[in-house]
C-alpha positions as CSV (number, residue, x, y, z in Angstrom):
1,X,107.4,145.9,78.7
2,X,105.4,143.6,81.5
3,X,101.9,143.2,80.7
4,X,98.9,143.9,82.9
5,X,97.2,141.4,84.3
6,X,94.0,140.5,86.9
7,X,95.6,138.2,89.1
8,X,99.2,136.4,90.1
9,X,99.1,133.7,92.7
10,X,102.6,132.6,93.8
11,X,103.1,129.4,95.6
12,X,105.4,127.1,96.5
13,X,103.9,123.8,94.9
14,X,101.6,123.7,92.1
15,X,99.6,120.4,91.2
16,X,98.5,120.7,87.3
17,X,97.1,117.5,87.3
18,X,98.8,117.1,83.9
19,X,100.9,114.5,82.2
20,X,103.5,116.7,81.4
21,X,104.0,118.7,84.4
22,X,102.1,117.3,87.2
23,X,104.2,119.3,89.9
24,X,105.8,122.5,89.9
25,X,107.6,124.3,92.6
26,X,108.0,127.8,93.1
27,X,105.9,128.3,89.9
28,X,103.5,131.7,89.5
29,X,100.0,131.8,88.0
30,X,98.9,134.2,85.9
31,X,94.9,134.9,85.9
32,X,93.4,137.5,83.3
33,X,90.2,137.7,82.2
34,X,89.0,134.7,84.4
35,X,91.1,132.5,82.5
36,X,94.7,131.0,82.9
37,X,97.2,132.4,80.8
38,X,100.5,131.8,82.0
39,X,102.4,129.5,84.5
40,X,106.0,130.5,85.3
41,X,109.0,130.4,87.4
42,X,108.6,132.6,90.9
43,X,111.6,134.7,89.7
44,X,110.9,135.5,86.3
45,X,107.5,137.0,87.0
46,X,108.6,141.1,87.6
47,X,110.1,141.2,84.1
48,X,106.9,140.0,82.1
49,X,103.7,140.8,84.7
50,X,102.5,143.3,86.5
51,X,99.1,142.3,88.0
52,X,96.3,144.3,89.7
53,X,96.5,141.5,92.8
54,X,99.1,139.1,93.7
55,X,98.7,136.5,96.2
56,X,101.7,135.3,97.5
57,X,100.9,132.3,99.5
58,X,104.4,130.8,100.7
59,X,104.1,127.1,101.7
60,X,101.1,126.2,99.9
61,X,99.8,124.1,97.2
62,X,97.7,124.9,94.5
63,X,95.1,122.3,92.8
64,X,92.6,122.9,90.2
65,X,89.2,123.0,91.8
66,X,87.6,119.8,93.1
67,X,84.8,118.5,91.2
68,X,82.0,117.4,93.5
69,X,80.9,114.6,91.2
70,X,77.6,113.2,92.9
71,X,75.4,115.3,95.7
72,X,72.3,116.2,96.7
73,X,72.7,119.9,98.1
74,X,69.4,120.5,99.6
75,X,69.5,117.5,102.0
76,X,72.7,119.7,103.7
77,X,69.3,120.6,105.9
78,X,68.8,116.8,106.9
79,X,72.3,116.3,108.3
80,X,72.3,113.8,111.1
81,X,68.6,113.8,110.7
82,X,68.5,109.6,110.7
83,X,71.7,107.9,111.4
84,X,73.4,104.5,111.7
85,X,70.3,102.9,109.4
86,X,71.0,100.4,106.3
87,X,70.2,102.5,102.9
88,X,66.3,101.3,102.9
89,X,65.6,102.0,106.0
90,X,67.1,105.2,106.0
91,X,65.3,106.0,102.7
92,X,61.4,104.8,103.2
93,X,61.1,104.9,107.0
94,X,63.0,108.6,107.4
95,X,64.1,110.9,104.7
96,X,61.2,109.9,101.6
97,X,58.9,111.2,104.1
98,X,60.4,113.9,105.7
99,X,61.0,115.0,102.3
100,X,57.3,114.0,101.3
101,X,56.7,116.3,104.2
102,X,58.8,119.6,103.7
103,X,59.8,119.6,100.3
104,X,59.3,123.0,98.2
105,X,61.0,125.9,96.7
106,X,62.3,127.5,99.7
107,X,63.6,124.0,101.2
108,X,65.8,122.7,98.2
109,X,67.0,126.8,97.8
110,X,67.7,127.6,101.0
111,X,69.7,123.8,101.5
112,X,71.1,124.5,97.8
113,X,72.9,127.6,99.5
114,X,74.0,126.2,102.7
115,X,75.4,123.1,100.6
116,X,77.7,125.7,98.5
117,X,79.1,127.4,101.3
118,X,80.3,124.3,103.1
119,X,81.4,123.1,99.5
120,X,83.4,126.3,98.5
121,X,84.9,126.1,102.6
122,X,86.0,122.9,101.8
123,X,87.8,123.5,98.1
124,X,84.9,122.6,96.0
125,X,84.4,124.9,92.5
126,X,82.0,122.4,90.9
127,X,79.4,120.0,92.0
128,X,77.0,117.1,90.2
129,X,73.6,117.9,91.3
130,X,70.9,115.2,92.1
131,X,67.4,116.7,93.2
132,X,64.0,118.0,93.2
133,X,63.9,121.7,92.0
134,X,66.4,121.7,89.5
135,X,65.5,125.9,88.7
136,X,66.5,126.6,92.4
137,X,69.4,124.9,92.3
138,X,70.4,126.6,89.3
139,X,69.5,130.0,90.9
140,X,71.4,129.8,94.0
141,X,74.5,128.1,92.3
142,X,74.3,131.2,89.6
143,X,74.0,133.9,92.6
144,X,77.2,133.3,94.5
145,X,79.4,132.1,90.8
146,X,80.2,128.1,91.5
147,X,80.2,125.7,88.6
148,X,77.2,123.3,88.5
149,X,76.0,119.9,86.7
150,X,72.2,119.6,87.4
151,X,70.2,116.7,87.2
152,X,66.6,116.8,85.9
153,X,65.3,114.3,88.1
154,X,62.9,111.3,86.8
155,X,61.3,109.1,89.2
156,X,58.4,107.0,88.7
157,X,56.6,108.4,92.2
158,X,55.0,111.5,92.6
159,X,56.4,114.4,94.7
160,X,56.1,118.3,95.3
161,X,58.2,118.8,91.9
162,X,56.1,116.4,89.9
163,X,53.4,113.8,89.5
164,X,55.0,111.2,86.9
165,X,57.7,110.4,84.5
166,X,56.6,112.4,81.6
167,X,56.0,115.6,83.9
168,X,59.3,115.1,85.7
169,X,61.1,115.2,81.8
170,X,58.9,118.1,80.8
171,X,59.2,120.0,83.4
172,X,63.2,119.0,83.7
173,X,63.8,120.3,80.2
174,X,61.8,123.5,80.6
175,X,64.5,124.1,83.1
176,X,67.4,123.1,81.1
177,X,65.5,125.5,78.3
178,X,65.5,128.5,80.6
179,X,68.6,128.1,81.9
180,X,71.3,126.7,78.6
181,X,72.4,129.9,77.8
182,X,74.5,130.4,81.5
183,X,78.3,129.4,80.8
184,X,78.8,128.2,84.6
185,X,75.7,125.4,84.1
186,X,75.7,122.2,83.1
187,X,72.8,120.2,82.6
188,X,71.9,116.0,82.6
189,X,68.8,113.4,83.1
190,X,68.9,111.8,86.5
191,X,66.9,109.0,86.7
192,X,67.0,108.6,90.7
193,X,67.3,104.4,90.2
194,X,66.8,101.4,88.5
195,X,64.3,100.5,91.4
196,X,62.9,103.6,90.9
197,X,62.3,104.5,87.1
198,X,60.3,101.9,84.6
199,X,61.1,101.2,81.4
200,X,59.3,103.3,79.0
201,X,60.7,106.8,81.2
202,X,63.9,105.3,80.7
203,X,63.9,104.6,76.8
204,X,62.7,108.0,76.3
205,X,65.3,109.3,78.7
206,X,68.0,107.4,76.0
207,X,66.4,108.5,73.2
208,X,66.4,112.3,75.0
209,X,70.0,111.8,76.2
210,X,71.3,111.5,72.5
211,X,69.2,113.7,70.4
212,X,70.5,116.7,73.1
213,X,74.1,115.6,74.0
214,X,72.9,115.4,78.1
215,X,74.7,112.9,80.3
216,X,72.6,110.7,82.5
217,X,73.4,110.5,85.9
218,X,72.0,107.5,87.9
219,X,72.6,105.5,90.9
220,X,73.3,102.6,89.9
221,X,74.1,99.0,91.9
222,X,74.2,100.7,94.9
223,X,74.0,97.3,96.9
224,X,73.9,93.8,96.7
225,X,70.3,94.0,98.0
226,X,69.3,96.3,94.7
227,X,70.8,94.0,92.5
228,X,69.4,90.7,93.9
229,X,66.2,92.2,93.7
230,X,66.4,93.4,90.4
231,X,67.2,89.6,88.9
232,X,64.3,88.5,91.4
233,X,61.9,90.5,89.1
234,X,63.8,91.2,85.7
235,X,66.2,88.3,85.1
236,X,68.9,91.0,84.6
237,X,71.6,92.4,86.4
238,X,70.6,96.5,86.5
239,X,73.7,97.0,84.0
240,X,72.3,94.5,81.6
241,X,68.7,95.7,81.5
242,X,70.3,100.0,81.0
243,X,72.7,98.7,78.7
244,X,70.0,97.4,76.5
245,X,67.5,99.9,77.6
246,X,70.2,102.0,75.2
247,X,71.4,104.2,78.6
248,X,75.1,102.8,78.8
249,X,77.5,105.5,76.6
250,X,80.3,107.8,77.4
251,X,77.1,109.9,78.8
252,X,76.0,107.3,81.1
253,X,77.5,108.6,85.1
254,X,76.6,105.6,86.9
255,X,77.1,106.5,91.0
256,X,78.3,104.3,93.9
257,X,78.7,100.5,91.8
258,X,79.4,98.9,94.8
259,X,78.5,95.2,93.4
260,X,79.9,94.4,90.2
261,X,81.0,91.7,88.3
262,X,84.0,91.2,85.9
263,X,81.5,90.7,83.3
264,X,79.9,94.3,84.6
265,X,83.1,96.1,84.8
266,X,83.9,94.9,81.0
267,X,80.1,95.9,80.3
268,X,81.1,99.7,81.9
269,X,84.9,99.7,80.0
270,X,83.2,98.9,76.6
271,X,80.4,101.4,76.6
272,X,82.8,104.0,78.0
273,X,80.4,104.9,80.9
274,X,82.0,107.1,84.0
275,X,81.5,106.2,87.5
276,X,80.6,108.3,90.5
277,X,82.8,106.7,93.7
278,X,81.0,107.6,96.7
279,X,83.4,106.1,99.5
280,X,82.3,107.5,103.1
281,X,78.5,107.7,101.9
282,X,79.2,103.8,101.0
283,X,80.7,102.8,104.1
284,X,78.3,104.9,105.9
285,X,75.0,102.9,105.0
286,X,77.1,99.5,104.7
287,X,76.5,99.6,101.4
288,X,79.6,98.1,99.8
289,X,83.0,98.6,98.9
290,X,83.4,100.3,94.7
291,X,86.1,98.5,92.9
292,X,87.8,101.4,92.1
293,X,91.7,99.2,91.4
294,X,90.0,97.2,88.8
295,X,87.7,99.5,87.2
296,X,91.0,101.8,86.8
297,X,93.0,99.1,85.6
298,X,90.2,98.1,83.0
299,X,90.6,101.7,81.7
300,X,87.2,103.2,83.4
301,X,87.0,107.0,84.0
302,X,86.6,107.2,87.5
303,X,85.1,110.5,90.0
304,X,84.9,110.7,93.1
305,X,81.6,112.6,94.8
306,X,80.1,112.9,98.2
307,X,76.9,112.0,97.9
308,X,74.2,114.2,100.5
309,X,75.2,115.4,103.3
310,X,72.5,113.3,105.0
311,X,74.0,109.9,104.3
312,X,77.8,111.4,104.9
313,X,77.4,113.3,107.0
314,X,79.5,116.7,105.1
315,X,81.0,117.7,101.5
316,X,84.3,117.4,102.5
317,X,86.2,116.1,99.0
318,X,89.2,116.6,100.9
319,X,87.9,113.9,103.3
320,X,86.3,111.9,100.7
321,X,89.7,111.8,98.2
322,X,91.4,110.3,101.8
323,X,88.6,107.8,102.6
324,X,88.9,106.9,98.8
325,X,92.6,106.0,99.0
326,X,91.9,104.1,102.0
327,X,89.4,102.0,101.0
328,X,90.8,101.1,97.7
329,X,93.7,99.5,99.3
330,X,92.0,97.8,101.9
331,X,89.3,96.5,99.8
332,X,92.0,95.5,97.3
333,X,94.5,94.3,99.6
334,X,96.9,96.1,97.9
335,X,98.5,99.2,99.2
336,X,99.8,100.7,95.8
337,X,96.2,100.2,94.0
338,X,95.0,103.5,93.9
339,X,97.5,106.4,95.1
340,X,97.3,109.6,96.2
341,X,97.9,111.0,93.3
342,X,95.4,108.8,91.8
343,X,92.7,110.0,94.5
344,X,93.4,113.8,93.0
345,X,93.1,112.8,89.5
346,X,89.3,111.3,90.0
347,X,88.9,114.0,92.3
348,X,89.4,116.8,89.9
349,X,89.9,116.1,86.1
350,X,88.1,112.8,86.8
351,X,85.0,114.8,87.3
352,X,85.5,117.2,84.7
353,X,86.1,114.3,82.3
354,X,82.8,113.0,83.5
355,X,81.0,116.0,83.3
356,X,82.0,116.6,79.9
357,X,83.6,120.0,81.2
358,X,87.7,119.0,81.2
359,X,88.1,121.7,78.3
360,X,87.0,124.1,80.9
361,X,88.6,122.9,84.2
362,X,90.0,120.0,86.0
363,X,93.4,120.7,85.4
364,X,95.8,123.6,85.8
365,X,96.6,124.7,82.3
366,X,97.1,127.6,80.2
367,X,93.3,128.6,78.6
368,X,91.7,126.9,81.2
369,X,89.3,128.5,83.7
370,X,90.7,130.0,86.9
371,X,88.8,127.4,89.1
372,X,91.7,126.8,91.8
373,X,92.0,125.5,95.5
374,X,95.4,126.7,97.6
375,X,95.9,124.9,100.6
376,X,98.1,125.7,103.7
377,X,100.7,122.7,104.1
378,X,102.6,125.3,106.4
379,X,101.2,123.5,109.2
380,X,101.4,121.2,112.2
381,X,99.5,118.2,110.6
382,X,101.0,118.5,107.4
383,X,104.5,119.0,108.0
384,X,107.4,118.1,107.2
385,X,106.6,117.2,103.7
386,X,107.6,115.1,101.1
387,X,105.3,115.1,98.7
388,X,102.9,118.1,98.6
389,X,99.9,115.8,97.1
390,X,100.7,112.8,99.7
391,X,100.7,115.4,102.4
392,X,96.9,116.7,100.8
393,X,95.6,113.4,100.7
394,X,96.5,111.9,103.8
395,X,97.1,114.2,106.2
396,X,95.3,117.8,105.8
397,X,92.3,118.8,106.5
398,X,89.6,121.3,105.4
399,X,90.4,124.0,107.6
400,X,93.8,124.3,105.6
401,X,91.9,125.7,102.9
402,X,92.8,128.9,102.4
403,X,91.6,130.0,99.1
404,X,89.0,129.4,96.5
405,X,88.3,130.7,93.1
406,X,85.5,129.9,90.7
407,X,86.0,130.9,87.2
408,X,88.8,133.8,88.3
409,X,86.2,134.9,91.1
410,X,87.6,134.6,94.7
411,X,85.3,132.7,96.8
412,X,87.9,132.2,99.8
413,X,89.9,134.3,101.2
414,X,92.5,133.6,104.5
415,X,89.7,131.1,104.8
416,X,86.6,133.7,104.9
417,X,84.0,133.5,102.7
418,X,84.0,136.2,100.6
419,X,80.6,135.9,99.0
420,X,78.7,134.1,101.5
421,X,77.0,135.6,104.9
422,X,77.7,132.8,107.6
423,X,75.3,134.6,109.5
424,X,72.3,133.7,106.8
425,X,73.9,130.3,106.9
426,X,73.2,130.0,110.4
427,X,69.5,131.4,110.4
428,X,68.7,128.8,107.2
429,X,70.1,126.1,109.8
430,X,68.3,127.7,112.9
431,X,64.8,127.6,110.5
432,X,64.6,124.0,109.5
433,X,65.4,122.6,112.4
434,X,63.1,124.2,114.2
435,X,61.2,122.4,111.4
436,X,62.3,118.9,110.8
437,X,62.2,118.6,115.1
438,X,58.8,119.2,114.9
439,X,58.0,116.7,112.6
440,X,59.8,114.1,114.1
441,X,57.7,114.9,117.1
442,X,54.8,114.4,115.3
443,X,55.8,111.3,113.9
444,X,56.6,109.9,117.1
């Protein structure tokens, strides 16, 4: 007797992202219940399944999910807002206040949602969440069904969300409170800095961190410029004074690292921290180039995120898994430092790993959740191919995307959003604009 299932997908090339099976071809999955339950040859599926839809997707290839592991979605709305400026510039002459300006509910929900379309268009079925807001963030990632990390934001300033430290953590946990319960949510601290959050914040934020098992999610050596400022007024290297500020752990998610040491990248290794590469956002602002070759080689967990879509300028993690492979090399001067297949790895179980989520996703195995990206190699730019994850990597784009699930739930469909009005997309775009050119006017 075949069993009844939700859903089949059939395609030529599967990419597990497992050690034992990292590629399969002409391989089925089996979806019930929103979870994975079966991965099998094309031709044996009749006899055993019988599902209530099968996609059969001929020349494609199947990864889990990407993992979106550093981004600020409501800054989607300042994209191409201030461009071609070095990070401080960029930061305290343009987007602190424009945000100081704008900032509220409607802003960070409205950008939350815009940011999730473009993420789901591009593959994406979980992101790392850095802003102001956290409860909208959580509401528009909950509506449409995507998987979501959010950051409680701590900074040292005041703005629209709060006034100091301790509000920012009160009102940060009141949010993780309300909202623990929801099985697609995630929740960590995000101190914004080390620039940017004192000392006693920070030791409370450890002390927090530990007591309720939340990651902390920071950017950390960013530039050389934060770093030889930092032993200007502290004597330490930002690394040193976390690590014994009691931040660094296998909870610590340290984002960009762009200027380290050997004696930093041991520091990171030992205390089994996780860090956030950030490639095109890097090169971008001139930032620096992330060691990625040696901190892999010294063992590190690394992820690979976008950052906003203001200092990008989009949430491509197609793009940003190719831009990561690129760099490495040439950064490294070695082409074989960090492959393609390496560049999937951080860009999917990578994240979930640093997430504290790979029980859930991250790789295409049997229990897992149904959170699965197809893409269309049956065409121009990616053929003839070789090797179905070389050919993702370095060659196709986002517009090959053809479908997207979240936790069993198809987000993408023949490359239409199924859950999303582009139209209301367009109209939140149409809005702020209309906004943000008027301040610019003013300010000018």
């Amino acid at each position: 007797m075949t069993q009844i299932v939700d859903q089949l997908i059939s395609c030529r090339w599967i990419a597990t992202v497992t050690e034992q099976n990292p590629l399969l071809e002409d391989y089925t999955l089996v979806v019930n219940h929103n979870k994975i339950v079966d991965l099998l040859p094309q031709d044996e599926v009749a006899s055993r399944y019988q599902a209530r839809e099968h996609f059969q997707l001929g020349d494609h290839l199947l990864i889990p999910g990407l993992v979106n592991a550093h981004t600020h979605a409501a800054m989607n709305l300042l994209k191409g807002y201030a461009d071609d400026l070095p990070l401080m510039t960029w930061l305290n002459d343009h987007i602190w206040p424009a945000e100081g300006q704008l900032m509220s509910d409607e802003f960070v929900y409205q950008g939350t949602q815009l940011a999730i379309a473009e993420m789901i268009r591009s593959g994406t079925t979980c992101f790392n969440e850095m802003y102001f807001m956290p409860q909208q963030v959580a509401k528009a990632a909950l509506e449409v069904g995507i998987r979501a990390n959010i950051g409680l934001t701590v900074i040292d300033f005041p703005t629209a969300w709060a006034q100091n430290p301790a509000e920012y953590i009160s009102k940060g946990l009141a949010v993780f409170d309300q909202y623990k319960g929801e099985s697609s949510l995630r929740f960590s601290f995000a101190p914004h800095a080390p620039y940017t959050v004192s000392d006693e914040p920070l030791l409370k934020i450890a002390t927090l961190s530990q007591e309720l098992d939340l990651p902390i999610h920071m950017h950390v050596h960013e530039t050389a410029h934060e770093v030889n400022e930092a032993i200007k007024s502290t004597g330490k290297r930002p690394l040193q004074r976390l690590h014994e500020l009691g931040l660094l752990s296998p909870l610590f998610q340290a984002v960009h690292m762009t200027d380290l040491t050997s004696e930093d990248i041991q520091l990171v290794a030992d205390n089994g921290v996780h860090v956030m590469h950030c490639p095109e956002s890097n090169m971008k602002l001139a930032s620096g180039f992330c060691p990625v070759g040696k901190l892999k080689d010294a063992g590190v967990n690394l992820a690979i995120g976008t950052d906003g879509s203001a200092s990008n300028n989009d949430l491509d993690m197609l793009g940003e898994m190719r831009s990561a492979a690129l760099l490495a090399k040439v950064a490294s001067g070695q082409a074989d430092c960090f492959s393609a297949h390496d560049a999937l790895y951080c860009a999917t179980m990578g994240g979930a790993k640093a997430l504290g989520i790979d029980n859930l996703c991250g790789s295409i195995e049997v229990g897992k959740s149904a959170d699965l990206c197809a893409i269309d190699l049956n065409h121009i730019a990616t053929m003839p191919v070789f090797d179905p994850v070389a050919q993702l990597i370095y060659s196709a784009s986002r517009d090959q995307v053809s479908h997207v699930w979240t936790q069993g739930k198809l987000q993408l469909k023949d490359g239409q959003l199924t859950n999303i009005s582009l139209s209301e997309c367009r109209a939140i775009c149409e809005h702020w604009q209309t906004r943000l050119l008027q301040l610019k006017h003013n300010q000018s």
